[in-house]
BAGU-383505 format. One record per atom (N, C-alpha, C): x, y, z; residue in three letters; chain; atom name. Coordinates in steps of 0.02 Angstrom, whole numbers. Example, Ala and Ser with C-alpha at 12.3 -4.5 7.8 and 13.67 -1.06 7.14 Angstrom:
BAGU-383505
x:y:z:r:c:a
660:-284:390:ALA:A:N;
615:-225:390:ALA:A:CA;
660:-165:390:ALA:A:C;
642:-112:354:SER:A:N;
684:-53:357:SER:A:CA;
645:2:394:SER:A:C;
***
This chain:
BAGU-383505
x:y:z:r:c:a
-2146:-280:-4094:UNK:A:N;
-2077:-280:-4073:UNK:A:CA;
-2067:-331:-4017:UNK:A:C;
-2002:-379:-4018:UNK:A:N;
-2007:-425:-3963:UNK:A:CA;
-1942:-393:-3924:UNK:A:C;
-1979:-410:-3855:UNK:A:N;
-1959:-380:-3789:UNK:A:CA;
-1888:-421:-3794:UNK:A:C;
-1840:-378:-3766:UNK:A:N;
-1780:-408:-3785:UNK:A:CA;
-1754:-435:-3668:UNK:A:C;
-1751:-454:-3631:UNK:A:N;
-1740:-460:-3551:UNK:A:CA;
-1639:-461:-3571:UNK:A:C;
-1657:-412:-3516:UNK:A:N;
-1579:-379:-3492:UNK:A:CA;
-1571:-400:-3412:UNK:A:C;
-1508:-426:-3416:UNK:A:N;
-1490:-455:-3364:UNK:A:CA;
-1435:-391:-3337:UNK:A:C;
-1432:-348:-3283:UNK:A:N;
-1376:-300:-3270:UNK:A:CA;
-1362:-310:-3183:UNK:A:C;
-1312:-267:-3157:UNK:A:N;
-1311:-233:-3092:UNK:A:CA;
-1286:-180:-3098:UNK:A:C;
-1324:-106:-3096:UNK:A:N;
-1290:-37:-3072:UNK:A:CA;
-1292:-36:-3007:UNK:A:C;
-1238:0:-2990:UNK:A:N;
-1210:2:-2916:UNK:A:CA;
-1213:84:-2914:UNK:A:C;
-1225:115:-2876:UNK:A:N;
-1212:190:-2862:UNK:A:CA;
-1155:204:-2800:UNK:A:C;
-1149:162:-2755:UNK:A:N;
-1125:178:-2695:UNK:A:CA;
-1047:131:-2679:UNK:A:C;
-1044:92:-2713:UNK:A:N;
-992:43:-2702:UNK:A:CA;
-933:45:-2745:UNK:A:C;
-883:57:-2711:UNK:A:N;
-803:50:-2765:UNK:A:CA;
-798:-33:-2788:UNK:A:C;
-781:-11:-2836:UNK:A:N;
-745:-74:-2879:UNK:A:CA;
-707:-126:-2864:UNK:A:C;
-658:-113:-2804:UNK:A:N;
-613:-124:-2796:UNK:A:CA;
-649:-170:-2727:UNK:A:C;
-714:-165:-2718:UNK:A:N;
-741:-194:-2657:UNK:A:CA;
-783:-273:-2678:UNK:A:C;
-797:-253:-2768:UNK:A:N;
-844:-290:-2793:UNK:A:CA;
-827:-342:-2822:UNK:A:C;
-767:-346:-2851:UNK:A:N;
-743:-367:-2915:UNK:A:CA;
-765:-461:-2929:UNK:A:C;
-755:-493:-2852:UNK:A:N;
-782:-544:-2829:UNK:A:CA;
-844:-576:-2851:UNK:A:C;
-899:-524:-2816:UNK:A:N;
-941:-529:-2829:UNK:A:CA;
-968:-519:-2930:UNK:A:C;
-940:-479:-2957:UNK:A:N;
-950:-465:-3015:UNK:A:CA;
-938:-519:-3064:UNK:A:C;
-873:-558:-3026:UNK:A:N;
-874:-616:-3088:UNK:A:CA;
-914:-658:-3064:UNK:A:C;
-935:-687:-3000:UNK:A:N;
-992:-727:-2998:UNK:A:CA;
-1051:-703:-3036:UNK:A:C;
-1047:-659:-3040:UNK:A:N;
-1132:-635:-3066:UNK:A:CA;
-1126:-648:-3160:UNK:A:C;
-1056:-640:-3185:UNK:A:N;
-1057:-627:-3257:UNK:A:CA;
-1032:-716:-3264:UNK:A:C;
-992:-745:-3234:UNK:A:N;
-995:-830:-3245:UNK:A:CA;
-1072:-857:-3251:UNK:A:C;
-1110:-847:-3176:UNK:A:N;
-1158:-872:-3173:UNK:A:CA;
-1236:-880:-3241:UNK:A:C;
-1217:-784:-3194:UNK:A:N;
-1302:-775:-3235:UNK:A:CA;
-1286:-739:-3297:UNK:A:C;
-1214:-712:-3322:UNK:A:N;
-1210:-666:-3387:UNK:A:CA;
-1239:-602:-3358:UNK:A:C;
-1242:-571:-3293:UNK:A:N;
-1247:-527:-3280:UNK:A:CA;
-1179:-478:-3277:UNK:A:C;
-1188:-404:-3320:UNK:A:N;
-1135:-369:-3329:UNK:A:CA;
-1153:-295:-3281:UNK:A:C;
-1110:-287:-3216:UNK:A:N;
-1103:-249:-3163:UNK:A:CA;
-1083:-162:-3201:UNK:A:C;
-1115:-114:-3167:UNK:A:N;
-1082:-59:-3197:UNK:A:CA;
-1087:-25:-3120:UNK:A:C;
-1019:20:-3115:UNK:A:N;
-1028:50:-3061:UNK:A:CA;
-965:112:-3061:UNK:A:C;
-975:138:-3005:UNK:A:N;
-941:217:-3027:UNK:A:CA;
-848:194:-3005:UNK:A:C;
-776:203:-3037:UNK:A:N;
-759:190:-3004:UNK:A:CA;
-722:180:-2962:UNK:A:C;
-763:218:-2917:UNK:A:N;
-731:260:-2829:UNK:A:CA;
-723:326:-2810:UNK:A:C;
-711:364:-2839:UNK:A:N;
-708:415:-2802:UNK:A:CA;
-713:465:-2849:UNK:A:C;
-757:522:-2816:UNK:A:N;
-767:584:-2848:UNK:A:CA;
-735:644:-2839:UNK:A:C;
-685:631:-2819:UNK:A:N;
-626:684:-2823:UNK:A:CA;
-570:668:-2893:UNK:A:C;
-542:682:-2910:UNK:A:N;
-483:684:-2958:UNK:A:CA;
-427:659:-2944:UNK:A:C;
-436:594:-2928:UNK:A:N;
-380:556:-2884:UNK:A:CA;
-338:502:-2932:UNK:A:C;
-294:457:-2918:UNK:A:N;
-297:395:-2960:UNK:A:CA;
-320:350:-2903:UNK:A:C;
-340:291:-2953:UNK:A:N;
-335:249:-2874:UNK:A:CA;
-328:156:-2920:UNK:A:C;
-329:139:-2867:UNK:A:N;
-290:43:-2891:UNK:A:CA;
-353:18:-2882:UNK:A:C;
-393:-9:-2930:UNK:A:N;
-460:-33:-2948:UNK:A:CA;
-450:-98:-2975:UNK:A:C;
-419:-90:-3023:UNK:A:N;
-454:-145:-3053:UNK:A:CA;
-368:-164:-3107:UNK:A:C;
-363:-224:-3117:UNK:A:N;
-287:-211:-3160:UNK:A:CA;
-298:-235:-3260:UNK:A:C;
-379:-254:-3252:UNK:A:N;
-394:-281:-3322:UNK:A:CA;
-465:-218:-3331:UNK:A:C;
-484:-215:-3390:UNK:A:N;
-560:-200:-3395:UNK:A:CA;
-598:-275:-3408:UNK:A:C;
-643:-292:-3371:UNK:A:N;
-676:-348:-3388:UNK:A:CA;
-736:-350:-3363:UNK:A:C;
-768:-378:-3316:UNK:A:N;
-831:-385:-3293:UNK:A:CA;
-878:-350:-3244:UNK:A:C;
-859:-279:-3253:UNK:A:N;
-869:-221:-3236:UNK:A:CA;
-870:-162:-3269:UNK:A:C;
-917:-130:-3297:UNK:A:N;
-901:-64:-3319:UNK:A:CA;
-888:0:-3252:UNK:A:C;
-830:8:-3249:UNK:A:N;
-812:65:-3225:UNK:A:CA;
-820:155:-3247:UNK:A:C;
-855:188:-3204:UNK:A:N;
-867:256:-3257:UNK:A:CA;
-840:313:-3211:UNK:A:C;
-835:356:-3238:UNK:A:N;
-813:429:-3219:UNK:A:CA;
-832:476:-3236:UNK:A:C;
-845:535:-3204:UNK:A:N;
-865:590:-3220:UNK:A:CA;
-840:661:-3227:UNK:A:C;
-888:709:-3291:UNK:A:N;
-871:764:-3304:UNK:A:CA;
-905:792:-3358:UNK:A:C;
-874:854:-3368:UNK:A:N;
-909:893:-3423:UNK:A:CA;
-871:888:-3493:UNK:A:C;
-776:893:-3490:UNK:A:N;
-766:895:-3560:UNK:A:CA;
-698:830:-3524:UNK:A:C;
-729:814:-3489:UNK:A:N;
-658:766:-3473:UNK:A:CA;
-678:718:-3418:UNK:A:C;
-650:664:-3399:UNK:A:N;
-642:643:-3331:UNK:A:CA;
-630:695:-3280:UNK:A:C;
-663:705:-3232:UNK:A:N;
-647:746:-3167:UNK:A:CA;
-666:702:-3108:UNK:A:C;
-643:659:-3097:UNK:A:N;
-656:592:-3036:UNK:A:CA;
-626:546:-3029:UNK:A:C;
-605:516:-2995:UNK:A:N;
-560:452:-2997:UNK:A:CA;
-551:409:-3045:UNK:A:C;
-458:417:-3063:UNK:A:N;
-452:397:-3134:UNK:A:CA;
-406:319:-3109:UNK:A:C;
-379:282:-3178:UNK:A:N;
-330:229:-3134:UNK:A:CA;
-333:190:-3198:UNK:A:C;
-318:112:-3176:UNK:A:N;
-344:59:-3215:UNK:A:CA;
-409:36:-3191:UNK:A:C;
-432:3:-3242:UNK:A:N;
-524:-1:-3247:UNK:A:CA;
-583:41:-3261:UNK:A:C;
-549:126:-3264:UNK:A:N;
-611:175:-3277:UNK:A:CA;
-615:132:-3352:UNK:A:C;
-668:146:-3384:UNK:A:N;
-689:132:-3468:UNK:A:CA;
-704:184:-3482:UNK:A:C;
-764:212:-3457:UNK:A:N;
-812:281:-3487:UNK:A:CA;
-828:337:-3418:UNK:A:C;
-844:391:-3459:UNK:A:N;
-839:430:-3423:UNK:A:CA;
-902:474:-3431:UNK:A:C;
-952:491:-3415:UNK:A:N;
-993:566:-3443:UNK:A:CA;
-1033:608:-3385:UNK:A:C;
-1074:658:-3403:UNK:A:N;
-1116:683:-3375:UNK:A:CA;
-1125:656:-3299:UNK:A:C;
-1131:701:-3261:UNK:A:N;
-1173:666:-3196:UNK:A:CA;
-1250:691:-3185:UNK:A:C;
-1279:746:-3238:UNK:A:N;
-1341:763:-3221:UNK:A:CA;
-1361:802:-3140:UNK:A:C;
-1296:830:-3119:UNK:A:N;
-1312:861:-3065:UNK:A:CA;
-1291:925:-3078:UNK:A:C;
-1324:996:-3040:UNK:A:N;
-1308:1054:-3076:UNK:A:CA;
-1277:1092:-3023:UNK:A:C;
-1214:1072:-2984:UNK:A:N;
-1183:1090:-2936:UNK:A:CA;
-1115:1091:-2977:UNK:A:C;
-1072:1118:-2938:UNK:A:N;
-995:1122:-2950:UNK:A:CA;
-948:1043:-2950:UNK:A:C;
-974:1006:-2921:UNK:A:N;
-972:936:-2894:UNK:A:CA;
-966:895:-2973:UNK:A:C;
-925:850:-2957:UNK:A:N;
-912:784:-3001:UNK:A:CA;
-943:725:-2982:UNK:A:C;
-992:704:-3003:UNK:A:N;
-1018:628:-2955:UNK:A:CA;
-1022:568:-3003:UNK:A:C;
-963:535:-3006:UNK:A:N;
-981:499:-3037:UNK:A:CA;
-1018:415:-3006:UNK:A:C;
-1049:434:-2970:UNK:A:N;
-1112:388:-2947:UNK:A:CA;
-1172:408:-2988:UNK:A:C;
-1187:475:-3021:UNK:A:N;
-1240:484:-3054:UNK:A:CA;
-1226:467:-3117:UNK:A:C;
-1180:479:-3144:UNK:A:N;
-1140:476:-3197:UNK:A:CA;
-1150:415:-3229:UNK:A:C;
-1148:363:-3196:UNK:A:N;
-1131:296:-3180:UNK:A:CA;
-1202:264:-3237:UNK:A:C;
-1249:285:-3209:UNK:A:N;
-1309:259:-3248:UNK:A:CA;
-1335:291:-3329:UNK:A:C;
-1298:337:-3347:UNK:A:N;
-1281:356:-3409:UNK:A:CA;
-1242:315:-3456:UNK:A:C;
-1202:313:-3421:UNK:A:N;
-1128:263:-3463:UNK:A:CA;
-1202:183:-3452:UNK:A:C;
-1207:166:-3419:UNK:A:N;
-1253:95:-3421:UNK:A:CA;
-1331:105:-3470:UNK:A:C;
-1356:153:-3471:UNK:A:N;
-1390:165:-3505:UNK:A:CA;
-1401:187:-3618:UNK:A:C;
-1322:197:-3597:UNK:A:N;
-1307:195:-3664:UNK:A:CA;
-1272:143:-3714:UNK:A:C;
-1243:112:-3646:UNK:A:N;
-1214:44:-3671:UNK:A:CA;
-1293:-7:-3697:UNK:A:C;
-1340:5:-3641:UNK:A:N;
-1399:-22:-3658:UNK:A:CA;
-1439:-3:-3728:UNK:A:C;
-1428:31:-3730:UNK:A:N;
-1454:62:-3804:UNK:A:CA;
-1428:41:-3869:UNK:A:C;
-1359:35:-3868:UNK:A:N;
-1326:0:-3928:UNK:A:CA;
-1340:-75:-3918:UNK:A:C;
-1342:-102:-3854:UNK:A:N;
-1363:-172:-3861:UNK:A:CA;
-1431:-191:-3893:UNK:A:C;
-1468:-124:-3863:UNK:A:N;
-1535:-152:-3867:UNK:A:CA;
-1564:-147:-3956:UNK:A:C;
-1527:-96:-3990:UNK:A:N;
-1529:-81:-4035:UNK:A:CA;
-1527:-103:-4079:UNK:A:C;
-1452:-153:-4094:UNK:A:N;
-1424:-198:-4119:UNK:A:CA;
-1416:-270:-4103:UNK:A:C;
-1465:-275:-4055:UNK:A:N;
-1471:-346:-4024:UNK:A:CA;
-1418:-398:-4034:UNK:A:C;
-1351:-366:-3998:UNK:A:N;
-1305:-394:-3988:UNK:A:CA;
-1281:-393:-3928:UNK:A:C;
-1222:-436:-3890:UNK:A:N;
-1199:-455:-3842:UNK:A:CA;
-1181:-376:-3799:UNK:A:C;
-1168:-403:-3724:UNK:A:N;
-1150:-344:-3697:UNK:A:CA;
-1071:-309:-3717:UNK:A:C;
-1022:-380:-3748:UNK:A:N;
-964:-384:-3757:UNK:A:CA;
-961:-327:-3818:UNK:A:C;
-997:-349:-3889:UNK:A:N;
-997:-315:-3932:UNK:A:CA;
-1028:-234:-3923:UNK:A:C;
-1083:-225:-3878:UNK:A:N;
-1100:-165:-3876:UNK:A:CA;
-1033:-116:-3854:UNK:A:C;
-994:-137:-3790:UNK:A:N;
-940:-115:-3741:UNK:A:CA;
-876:-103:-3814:UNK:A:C;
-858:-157:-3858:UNK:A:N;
-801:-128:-3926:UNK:A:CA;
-830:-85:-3939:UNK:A:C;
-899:-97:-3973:UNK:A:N;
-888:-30:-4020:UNK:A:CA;
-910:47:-3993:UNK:A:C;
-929:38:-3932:UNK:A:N;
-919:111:-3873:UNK:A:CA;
-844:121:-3881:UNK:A:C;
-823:94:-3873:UNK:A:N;
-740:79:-3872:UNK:A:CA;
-719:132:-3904:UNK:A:C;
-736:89:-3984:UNK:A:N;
-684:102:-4033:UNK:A:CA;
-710:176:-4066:UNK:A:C;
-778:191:-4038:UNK:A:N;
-805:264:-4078:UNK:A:CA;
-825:323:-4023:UNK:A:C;
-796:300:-3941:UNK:A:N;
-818:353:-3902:UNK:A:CA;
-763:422:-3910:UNK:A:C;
-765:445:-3866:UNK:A:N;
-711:528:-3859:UNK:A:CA;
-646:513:-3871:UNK:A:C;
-633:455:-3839:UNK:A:N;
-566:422:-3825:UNK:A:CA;
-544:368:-3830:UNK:A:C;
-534:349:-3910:UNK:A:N;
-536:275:-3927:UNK:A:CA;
-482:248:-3907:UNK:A:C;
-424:304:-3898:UNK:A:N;
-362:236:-3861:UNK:A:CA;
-365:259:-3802:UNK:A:C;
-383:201:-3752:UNK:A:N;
-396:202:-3685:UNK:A:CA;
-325:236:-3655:UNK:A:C;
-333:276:-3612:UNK:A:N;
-280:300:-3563:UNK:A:CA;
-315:300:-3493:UNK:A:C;
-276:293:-3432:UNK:A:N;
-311:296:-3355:UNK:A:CA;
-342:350:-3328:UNK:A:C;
-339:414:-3381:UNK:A:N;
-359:486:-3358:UNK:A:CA;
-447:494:-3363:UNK:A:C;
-452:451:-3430:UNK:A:N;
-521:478:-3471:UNK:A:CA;
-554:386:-3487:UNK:A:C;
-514:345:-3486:UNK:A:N;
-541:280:-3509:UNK:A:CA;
-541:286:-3582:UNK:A:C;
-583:278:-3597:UNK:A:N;
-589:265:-3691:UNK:A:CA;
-653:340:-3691:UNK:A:C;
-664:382:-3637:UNK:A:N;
-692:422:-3645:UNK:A:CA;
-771:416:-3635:UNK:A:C;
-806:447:-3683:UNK:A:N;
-895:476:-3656:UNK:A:CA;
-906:459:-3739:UNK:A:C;
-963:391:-3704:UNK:A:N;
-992:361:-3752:UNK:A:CA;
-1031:402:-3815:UNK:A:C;
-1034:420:-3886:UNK:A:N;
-1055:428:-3926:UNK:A:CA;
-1108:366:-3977:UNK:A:C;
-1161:365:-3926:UNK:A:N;
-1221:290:-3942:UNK:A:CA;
-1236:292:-4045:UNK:A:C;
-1245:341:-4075:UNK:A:N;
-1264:324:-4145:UNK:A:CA;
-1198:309:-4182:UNK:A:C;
-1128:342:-4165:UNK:A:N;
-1068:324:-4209:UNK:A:CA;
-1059:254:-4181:UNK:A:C;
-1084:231:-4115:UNK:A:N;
-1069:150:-4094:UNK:A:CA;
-1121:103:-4122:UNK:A:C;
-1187:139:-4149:UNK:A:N;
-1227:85:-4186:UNK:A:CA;
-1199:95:-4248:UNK:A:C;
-1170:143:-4284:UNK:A:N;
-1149:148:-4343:UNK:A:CA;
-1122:118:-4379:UNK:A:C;
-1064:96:-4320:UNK:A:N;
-997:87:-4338:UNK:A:CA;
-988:1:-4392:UNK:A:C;
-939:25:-4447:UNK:A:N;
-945:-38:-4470:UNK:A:CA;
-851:-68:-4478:UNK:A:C;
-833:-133:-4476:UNK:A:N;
-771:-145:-4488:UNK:A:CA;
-736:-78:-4561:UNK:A:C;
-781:-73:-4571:UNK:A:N;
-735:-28:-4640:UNK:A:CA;
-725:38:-4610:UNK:A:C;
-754:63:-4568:UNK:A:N;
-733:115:-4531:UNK:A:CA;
-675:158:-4532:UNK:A:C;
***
């Protein structure tokens, strides 16, 4: 099997809205694609981001977004913590980890992995509450235009 090199940045600690700068230098430059939580783990809205583009933004919960919603969330899932708490800083590396998987899978672009999360996660028409929802990785390798 040939080793496929992934170029990324997960962020755990930094809002979006701090990075965005930095994120397109990194995706002009090096084709590096930024994922980070984004902003706040309360149930808030907040003014992030006004496109989805060179950032995956994520959020967290169990059957929904429960964390800062807005323009720019995309995905949303699990935080892997077993408290009452919403974190989507943990969260954060799930949604990047699964996007990695369909890439790595299908040895295609980060662009193409991010549609067809898109178009086959919880929540295929994006709204600011939930994003396009909590990635479903085998219906996104699945997925074919005849769909």
């Amino acid at each position: 099997m040939q080793e496929i090199a992934v170029r990324w940045f997960i962020s755990e600690v930094i809002r979006v809205c701090h990075y965005e700068d930095t994120a397109q230098v990194y995706y002009d430059r090096d084709s590096i694609l930024s994922f980070m939580p984004l902003g706040s783990n309360t149930y808030e809205e907040l003014t992030a981001l006004d496109t989805l583009g060179i950032i995956v933004a994520s959020g967290a919960g169990t059957d929904s977004n429960m964390t800062g919603y807005g323009n720019g969330l995309e995905f949303w899932d699990l935080d892997d913590t077993e408290n009452a708490e919403y974190l989507s800083s943990f969260s954060n590396a799930r949604v990047a980890a699964k996007l990695l998987k369909i890439k790595q899978t299908l040895n295609c672009t980060w662009e193409e992995a991010r549609s067809r999360a898109r178009l086959t996660a919880s929540n295929p028409t994006w709204d600011k509450y939930n994003g396009y929802g909590k990635i479903n990785v085998d219906s996104a390798i699945a997925w074919t235009e005849n769909n």
